[in-house]
TORMARVEX-536268 format. One record per residue (C-alpha): residue number from 1; residue in three letters; x, y, z. Coordinates in steps of 0.2 Angstrom, whole numbers, always signed. Layout:
// TORMARVEX-536268
   num   residu       u       v       w
   NUM      ala       X       Y       Z
...
***
This chain:
// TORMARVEX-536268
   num   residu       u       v       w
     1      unk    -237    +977    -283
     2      unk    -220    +990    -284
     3      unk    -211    +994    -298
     4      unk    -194    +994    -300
     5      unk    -183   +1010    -308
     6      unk    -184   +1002    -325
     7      unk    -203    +998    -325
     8      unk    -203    +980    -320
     9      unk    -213    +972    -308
    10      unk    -207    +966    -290
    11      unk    -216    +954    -281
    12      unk    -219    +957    -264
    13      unk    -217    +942    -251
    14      unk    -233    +934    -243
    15      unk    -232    +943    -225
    16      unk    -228    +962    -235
    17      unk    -246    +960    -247
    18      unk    -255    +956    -232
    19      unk    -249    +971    -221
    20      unk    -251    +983    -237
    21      unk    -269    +974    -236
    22      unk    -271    +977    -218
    23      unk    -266    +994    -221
    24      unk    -281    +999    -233
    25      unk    -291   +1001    -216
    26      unk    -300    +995    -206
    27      unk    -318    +991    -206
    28      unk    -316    +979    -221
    29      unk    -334    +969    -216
    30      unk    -346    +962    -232
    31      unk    -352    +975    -243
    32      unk    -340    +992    -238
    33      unk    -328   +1001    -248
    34      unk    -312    +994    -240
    35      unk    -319    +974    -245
    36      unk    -318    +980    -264
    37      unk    -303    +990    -262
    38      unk    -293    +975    -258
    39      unk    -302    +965    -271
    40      unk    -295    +978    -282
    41      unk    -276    +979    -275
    42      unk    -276    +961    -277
    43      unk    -283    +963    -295
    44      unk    -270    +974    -301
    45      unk    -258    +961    -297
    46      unk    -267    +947    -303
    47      unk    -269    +957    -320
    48      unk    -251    +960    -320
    49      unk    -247    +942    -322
    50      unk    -259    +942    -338
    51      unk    -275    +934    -329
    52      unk    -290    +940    -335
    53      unk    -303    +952    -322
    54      unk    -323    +948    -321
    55      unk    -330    +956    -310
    56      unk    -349    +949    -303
    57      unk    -358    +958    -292
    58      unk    -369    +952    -279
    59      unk    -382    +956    -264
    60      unk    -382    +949    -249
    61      unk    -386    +956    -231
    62      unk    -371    +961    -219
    63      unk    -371    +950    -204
    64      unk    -375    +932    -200
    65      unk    -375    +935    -184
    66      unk    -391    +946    -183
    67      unk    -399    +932    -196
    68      unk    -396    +919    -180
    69      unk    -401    +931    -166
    70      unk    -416    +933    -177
    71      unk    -420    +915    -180
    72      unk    -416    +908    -163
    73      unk    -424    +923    -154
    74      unk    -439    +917    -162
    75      unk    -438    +901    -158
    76      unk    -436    +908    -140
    77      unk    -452    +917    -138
    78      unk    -461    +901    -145
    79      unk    -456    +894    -131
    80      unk    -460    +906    -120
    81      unk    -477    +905    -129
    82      unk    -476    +886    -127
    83      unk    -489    +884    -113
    84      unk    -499    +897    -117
    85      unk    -502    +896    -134
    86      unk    -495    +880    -139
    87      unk    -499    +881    -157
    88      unk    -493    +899    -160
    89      unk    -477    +892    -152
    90      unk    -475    +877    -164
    91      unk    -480    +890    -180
    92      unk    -464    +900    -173
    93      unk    -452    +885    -168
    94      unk    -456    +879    -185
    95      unk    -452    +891    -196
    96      unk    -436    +896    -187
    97      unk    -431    +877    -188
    98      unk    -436    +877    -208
    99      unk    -429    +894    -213
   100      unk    -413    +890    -204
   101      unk    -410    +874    -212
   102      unk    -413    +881    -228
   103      unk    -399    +893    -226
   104      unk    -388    +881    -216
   105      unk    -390    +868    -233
   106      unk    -387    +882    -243
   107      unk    -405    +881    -254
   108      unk    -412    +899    -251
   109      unk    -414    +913    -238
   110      unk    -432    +912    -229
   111      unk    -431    +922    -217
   112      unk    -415    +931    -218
   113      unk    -419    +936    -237
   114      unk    -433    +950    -227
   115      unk    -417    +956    -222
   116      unk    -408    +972    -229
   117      unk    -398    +968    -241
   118      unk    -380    +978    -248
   119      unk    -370    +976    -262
   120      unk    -355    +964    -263
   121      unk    -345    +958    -276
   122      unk    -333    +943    -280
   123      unk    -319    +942    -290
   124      unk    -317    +930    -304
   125      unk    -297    +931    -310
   126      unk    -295    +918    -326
   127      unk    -277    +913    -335
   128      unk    -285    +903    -349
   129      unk    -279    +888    -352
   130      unk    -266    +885    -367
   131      unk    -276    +874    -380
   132      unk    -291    +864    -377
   133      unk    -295    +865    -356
   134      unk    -293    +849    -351
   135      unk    -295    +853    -331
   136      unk    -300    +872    -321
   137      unk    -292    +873    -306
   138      unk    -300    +888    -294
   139      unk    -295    +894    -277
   140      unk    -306    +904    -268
   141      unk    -303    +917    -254
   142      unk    -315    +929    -248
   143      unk    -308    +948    -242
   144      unk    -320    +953    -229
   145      unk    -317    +953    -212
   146      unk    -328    +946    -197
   147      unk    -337    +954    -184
   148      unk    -333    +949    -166
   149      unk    -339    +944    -149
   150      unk    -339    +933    -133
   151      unk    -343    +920    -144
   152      unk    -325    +919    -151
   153      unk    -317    +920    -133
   154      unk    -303    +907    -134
   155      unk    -311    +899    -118
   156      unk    -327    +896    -124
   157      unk    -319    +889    -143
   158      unk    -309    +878    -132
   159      unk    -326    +871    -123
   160      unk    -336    +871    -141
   161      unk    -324    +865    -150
   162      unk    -321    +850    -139
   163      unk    -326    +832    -148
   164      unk    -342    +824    -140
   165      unk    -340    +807    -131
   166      unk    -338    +792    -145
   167      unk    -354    +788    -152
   168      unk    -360    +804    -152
   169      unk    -352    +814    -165
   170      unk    -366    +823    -172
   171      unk    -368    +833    -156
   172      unk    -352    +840    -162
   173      unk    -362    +852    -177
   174      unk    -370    +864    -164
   175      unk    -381    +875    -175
   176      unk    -387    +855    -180
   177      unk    -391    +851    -162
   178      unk    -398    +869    -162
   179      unk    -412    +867    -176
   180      unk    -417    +848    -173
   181      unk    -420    +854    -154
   182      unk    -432    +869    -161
   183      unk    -439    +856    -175
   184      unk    -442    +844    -162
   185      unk    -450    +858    -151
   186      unk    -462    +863    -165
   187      unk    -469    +845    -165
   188      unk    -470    +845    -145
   189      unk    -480    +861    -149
   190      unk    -494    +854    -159
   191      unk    -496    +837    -150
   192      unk    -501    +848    -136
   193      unk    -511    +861    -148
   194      unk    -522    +848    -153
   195      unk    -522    +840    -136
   196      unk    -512    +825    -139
   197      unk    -498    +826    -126
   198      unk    -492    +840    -117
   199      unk    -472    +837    -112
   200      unk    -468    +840     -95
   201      unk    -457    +857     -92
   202      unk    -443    +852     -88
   203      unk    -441    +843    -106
   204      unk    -449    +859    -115
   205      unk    -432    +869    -104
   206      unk    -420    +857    -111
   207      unk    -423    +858    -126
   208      unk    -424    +874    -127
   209      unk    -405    +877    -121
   210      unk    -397    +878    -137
   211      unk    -409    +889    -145
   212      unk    -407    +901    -130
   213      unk    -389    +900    -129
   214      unk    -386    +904    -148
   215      unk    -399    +917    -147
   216      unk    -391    +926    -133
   217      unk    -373    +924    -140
   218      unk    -376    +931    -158
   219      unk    -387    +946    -149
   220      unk    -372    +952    -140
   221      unk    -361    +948    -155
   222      unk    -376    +961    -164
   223      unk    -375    +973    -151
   224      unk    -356    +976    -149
   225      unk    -355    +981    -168
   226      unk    -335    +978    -167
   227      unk    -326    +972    -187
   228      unk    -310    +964    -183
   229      unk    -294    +968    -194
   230      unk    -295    +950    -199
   231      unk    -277    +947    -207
   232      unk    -276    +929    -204
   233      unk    -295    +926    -210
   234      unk    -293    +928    -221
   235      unk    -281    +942    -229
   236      unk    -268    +926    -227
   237      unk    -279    +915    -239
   238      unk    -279    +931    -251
   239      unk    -261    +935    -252
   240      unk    -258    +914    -253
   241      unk    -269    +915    -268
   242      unk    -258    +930    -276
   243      unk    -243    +921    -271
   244      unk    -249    +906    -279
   245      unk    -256    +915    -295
   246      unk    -238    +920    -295
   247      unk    -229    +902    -293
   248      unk    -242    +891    -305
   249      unk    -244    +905    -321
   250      unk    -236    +897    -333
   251      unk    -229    +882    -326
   252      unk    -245    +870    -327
   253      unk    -249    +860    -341
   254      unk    -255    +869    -357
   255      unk    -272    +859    -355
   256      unk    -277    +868    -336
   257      unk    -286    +885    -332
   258      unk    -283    +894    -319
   259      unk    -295    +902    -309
   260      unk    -291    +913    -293
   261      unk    -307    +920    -285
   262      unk    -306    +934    -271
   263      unk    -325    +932    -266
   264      unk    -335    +946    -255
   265      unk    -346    +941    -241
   266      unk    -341    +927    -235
   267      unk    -341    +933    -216
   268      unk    -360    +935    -218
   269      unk    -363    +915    -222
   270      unk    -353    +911    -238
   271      unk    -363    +926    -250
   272      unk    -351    +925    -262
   273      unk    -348    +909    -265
   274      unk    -368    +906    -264
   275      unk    -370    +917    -277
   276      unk    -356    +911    -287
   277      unk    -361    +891    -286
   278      unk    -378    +896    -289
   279      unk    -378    +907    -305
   280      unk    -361    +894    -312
   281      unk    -374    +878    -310
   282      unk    -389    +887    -319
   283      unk    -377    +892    -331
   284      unk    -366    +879    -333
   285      unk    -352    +890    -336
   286      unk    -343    +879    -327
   287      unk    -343    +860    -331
   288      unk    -340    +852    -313
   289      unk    -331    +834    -319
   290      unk    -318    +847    -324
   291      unk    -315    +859    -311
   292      unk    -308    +856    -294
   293      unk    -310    +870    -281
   294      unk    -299    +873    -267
   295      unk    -305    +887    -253
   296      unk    -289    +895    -244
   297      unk    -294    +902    -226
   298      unk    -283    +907    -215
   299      unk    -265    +898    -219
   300      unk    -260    +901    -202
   301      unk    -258    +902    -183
   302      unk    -261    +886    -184
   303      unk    -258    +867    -192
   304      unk    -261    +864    -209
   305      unk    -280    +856    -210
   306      unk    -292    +850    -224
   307      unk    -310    +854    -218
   308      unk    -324    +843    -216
   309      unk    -338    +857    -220
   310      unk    -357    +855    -215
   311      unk    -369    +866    -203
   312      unk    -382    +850    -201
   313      unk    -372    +834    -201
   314      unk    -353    +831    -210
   315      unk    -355    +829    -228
   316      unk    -338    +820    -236
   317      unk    -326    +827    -244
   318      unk    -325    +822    -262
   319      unk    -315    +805    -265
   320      unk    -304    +815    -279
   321      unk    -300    +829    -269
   322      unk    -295    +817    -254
   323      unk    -285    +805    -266
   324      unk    -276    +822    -269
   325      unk    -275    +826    -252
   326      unk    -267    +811    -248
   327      unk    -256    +809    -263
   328      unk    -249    +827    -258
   329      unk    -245    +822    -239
   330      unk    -236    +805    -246
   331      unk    -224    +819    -254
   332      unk    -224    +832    -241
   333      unk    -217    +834    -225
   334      unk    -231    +845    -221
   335      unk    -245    +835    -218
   336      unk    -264    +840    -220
   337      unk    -278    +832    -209
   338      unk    -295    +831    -206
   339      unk    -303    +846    -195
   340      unk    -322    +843    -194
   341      unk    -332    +860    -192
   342      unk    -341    +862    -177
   343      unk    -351    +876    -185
   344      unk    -349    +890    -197
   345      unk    -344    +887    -216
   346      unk    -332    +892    -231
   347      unk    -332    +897    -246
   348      unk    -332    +878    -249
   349      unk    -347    +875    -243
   350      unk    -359    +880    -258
   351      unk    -351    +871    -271
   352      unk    -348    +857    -260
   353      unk    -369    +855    -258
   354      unk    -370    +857    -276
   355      unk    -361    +841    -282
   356      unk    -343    +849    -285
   357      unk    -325    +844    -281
   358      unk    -322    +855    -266
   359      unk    -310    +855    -252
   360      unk    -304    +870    -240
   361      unk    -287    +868    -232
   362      unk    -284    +881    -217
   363      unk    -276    +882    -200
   364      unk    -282    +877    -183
   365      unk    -274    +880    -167
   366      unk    -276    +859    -157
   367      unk    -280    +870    -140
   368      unk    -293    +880    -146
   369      unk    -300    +871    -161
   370      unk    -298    +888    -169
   371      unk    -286    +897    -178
   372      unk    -276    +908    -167
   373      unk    -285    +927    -165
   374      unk    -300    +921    -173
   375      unk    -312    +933    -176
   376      unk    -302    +945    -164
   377      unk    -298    +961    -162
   378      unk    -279    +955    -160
   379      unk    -279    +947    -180
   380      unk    -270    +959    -186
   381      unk    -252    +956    -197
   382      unk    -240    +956    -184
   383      unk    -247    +940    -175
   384      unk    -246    +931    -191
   385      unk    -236    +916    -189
   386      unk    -225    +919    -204
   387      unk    -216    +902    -207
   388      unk    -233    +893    -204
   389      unk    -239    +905    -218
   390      unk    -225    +899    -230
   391      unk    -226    +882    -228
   392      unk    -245    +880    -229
   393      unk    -243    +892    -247
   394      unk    -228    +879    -251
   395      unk    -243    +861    -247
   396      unk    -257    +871    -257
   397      unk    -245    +873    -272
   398      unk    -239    +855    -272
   399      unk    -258    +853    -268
   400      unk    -266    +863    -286
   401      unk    -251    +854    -295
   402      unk    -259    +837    -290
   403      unk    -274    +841    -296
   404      unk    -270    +847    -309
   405      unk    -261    +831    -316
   406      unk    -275    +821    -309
***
């Protein structure tokens, strides 16, 4: 935030934080200086307005890709073992399935918590409600940036993202279709072990597709080592969450906190917001029949989208947040739909396994199923999409003030 000659604050417009962001450097990935150092730029603004700074650190490791090279390369060489050893191969295809599926849901890190872990941090900015809280409204962002790879060529999201025939909607949540396969290898593995059946090869190949392919993708994702500027995602749900800081303080009702959270490693599987949901439900800092959380990822390149979150299978969004949903697109000429995930996660995500009201609005491109530059080298300010920007700032607003009333 500048100052003006006689002291007072200007506020920047939406677009300018986020270059100033960008500008920091690059290299902003889970757990590096540059990820806290816009935590803190954002920070000083937010204390300016008279929120409050809590600062939570965390550990987490840095990549998810190299956790899914790691369990999908072991489920490779199961089945490369299959024949062989068909037992060692269902011990491997089994652990990769179960560890995986742990971390997909959200419940723990198996195999990934052997990992090396780093530092991160979220975030917590509060503006404490007026007289007795009736309602906490939090938005959460996260400032790190992605690492990138074929995975994220625009041909290939074009052909992932694609919805399956009808009827078959599940096979859409690749990373579930991934894990059941190397699940339902593991159980082909000790049939034959202990001689009851022996699948035929061209079965144990087909099933073993998914788990090759992912394996394969995530490696080269691990080898090439490239961080992406990552200004739409999500230095766009950041300065949306400033802007909004800046449009709500003081105009909600006396009875409603505000919570803005500007979360660290979320790029390495949702860390932050893991952490964060974890430590809030053991406490019970938070009571969840008061608070309503709203994550803000990339508000742009885009059209304005509500996410339907879930690695395994869809898991709903909340009735009160779709209520609100829909009350804001009775109202707005900007209208949020559904997107369902075909894989990866939010910030949303963890809460939204543990029971709370959670939603994530965000922008995706109807080609590529994808926001545009995602996870490129080319997300950088000057191909954000300014006006889309704005308006989905101007829904999330009308958005918070719906819940907030609710």
């Amino acid at each position: 935030m500048h100052r003006r000659m006689d002291g007072s604050a200007v506020r920047l417009k939406p677009l300018e934080r986020l270059r100033q962001l960008e500008a920091l450097g690059p290299n902003r990935v889970t757990g590096s200086a540059l990820e806290k150092q816009a935590q803190e730029k954002l920070g000083a603004e937010l204390a300016a307005l008279g929120f409050k700074l809590d600062w939570r650190p965390h550990w987490w490791t840095r990549s998810i890709y190299s956790g899914l090279m790691v369990h999908f390369g072991i489920a490779v060489l199961g089945t490369a073992l299959f024949f062989r050893w068909p037992l060692v191969g269902a011990a491997l295809h089994l652990f990769a399935a179960l560890s995986y599926y742990l971390e997909a849901m959200r419940i723990t890190l198996l195999l990934r918590g052997m990992f090396p872990r780093v530092q991160s941090q979220n975030l917590l900015a509060t503006l404490p409600a007026k007289k007795t809280m009736r309602r906490r409204l939090v938005t959460v962002a996260h400032a790190d940036a992605a690492f990138t790879g074929i995975l994220f060529n625009p041909k290939l999201l074009t052909i992932a993202t694609k919805p399956p025939p009808k009827g078959l909607g599940w096979f859409h949540k690749q990373l579930g279709v991934g894990t059941a396969s190397v699940a339902i290898l593991g159980v082909l593995g000790l049939l034959a072990g202990f001689g009851v059946w022996t699948a035929p090869a061209w079965l144990i190949s087909l099933l073993a597709i998914p788990s090759t392919i992912t394996f394969l993708l995530n490696l080269e994702v691990v080898v090439r080592n490239t961080i992406v500027p990552g200004a739409a995602d999500n230095l766009s749900g950041c300065t949306a969450s400033v802007e909004l800081a800046h449009r709500l303080a003081g105009s909600l009702p006396d009875d409603v906190e505000l919570v803005i959270v500007i979360s660290g490693s979320e790029e390495a599987g949702t860390g932050g917001a893991c952490r964060l949901a974890q430590a809030l439900e053991k406490s019970a800092e938070w009571k969840k029949e008061e608070t309503f959380i709203v994550g803000i990822d990339t508000l742009c390149n885009g059209t304005l989208r509500y996410l339907e979150e879930g690695e395994m299978w869809a898991i709903p969004v909340p009735p009160k947040m779709l209520a609100a949903i829909e009350a804001t697109n009775a109202e707005s000429e900007l209208k949020a739909t559904k997107y369902v995930i075909p894989s990866g996660a939010t910030d949303a995500l963890p809460f939204l396994v543990r029971g709370w009201n959670t939603v994530c609005l965000s922008c995706i491109d109807p080609v590529i199923g994808a926001p545009r530059h995602y996870h490129s080298v080319s997300d950088t300010w000057s191909n954000i999409d300014e006006r889309e920007l704005e308006s989905s700032i101007d829904y999330a607003e009308k958005f918070l003030r719906k819940l907030a009333v609710s």
